[in-house]
C-alpha positions as CSV (number, residue, x, y, z in Angstrom):
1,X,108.4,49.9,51.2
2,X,111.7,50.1,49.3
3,X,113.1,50.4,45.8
4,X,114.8,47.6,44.2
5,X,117.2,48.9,41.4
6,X,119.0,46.5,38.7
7,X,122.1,47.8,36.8
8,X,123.3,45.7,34.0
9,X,124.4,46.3,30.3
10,X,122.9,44.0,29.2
11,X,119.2,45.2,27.8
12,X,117.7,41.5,28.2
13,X,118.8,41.1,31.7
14,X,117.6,44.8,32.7
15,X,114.0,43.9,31.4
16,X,113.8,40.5,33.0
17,X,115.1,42.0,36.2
18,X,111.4,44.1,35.6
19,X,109.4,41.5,34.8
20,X,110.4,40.2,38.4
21,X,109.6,42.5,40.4
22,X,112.7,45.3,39.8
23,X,111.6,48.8,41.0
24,X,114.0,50.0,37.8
25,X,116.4,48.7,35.6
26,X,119.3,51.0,34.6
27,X,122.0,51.0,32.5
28,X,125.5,51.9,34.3
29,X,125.7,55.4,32.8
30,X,122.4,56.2,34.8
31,X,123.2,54.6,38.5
32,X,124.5,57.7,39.1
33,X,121.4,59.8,38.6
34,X,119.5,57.2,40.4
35,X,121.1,56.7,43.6
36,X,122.8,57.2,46.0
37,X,121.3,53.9,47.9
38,X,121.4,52.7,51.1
39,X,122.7,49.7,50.1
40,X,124.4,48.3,46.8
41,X,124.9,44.6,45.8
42,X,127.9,44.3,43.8
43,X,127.2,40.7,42.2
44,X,128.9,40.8,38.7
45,X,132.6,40.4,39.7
46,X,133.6,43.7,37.8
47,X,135.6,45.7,39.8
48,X,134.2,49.0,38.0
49,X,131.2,47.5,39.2
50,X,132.4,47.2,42.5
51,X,133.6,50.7,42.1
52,X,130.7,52.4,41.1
53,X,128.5,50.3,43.5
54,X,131.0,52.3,46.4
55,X,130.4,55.0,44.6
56,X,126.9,55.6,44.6
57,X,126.0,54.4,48.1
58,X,125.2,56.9,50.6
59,X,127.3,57.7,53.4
60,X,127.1,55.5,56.3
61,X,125.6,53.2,53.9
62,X,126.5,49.2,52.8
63,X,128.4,47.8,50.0
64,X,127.4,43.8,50.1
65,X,130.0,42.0,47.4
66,X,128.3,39.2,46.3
67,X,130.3,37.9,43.7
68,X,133.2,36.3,43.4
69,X,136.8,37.9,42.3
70,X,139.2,35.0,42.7
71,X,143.0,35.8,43.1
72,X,142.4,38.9,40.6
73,X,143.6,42.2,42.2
74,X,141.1,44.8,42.2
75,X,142.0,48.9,41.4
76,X,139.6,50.6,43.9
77,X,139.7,54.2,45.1
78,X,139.3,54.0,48.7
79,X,140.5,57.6,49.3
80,X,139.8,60.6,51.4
81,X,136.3,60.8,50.2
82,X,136.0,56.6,51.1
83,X,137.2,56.5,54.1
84,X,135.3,60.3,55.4
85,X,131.9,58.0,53.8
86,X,132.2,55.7,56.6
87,X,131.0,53.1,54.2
88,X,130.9,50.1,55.1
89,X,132.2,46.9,52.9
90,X,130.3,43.6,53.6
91,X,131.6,40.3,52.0
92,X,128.6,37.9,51.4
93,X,130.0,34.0,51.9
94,X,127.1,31.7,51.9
95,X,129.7,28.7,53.6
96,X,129.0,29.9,57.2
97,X,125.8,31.8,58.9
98,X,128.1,35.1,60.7
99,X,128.3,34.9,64.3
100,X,126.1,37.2,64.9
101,X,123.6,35.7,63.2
102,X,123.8,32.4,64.6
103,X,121.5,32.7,67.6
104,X,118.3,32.9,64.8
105,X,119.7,31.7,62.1
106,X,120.9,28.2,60.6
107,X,122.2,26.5,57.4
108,X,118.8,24.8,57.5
109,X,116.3,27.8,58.1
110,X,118.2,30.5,55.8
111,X,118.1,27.5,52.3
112,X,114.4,27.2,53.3
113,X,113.8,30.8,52.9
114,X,116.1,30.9,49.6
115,X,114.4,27.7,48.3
116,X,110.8,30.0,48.9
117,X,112.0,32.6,46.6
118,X,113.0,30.6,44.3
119,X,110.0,29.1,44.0
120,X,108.0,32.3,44.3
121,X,110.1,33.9,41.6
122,X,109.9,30.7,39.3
123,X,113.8,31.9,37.4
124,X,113.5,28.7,35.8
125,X,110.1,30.1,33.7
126,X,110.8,33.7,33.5
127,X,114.8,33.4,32.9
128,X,115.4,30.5,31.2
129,X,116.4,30.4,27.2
130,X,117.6,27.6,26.3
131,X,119.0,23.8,28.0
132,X,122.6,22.6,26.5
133,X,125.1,20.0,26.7
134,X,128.4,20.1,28.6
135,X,130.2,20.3,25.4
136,X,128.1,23.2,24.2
137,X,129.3,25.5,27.5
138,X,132.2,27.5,25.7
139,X,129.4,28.4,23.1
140,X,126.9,28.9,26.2
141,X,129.1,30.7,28.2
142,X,130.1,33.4,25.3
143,X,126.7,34.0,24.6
144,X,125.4,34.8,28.3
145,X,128.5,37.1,28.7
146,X,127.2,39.1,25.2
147,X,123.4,38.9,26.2
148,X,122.1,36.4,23.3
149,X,121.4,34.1,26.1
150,X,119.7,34.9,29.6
151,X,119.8,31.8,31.3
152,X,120.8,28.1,30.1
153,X,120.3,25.0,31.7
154,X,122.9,22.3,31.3
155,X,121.7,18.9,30.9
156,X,124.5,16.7,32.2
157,X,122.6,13.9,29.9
158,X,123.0,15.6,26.7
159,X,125.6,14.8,24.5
């Protein structure tokens, strides 16, 4: 079996990350007395995120960037110590099944397997604090980015 390790700095997130299923929860200043880790997710769209994700991987291991940095430039250190790591960086686009993938997997089997963990993890049960209007998302949005909200559903009925 495996370890799954959350980093957030967020406490509310760390502790839902627990509740499912999370080996441990950490906050930044600690990833690097956990690791390193075979492989890191970086899914925040921080780029010191990014960077410590790099940073505490093991050598040979993965860097998976999950998330989304737009047309923002991104200060990495990719030195000596990078490049001797033989790390490798993987970017996650959920568009297209890879090439080499493609002989076992399709559009259609990998969003039945994601649909299954949804349902098996239930988000919308153990996540979910509050549901809001569209007009309501500035509000929304400002208080997932400080942790007073986890999750929030918009209702595109609401008004």
């Amino acid at each position: 079996g495996g370890m799954l390790t959350t980093v957030d700095a967020i406490p509310s997130r760390l502790a839902a990350s627990v509740a499912m299923g999370a080996s441990q929860a950490l906050f930044p200043t600690f990833v690097n007395k956990a690791g390193p880790f075979d492989v890191s997710i970086e899914v925040s769209g921080n780029h010191k995120a990014l960077q410590a994700a790099i940073d505490n991987t093991v050598d040979h291991g993965r860097v998976i960037l999950a998330s989304w940095y737009g047309n923002q430039k991104v200060d990495l250190k990719l030195g000596m110590d990078f490049h001797r790591s033989h790390k490798t960086l993987v970017v996650s686009q959920v568009s297209e099944i890879p090439p080499q993938l493609s002989g076992t997997w399709n559009k259609e089997r990998r969003f039945a397997l994601a649909w299954d963990l949804v349902k098996s993890l239930r988000p919308s049960q153990q996540l979910l604090t509050r549901t809001a209007s569209l007009s309501q998302a500035q509000d929304v949005y400002s208080k997932l980015g400080n942790g007073e909200e986890l999750a929030v559903a918009f209702d595109l009925l609401r008004k």
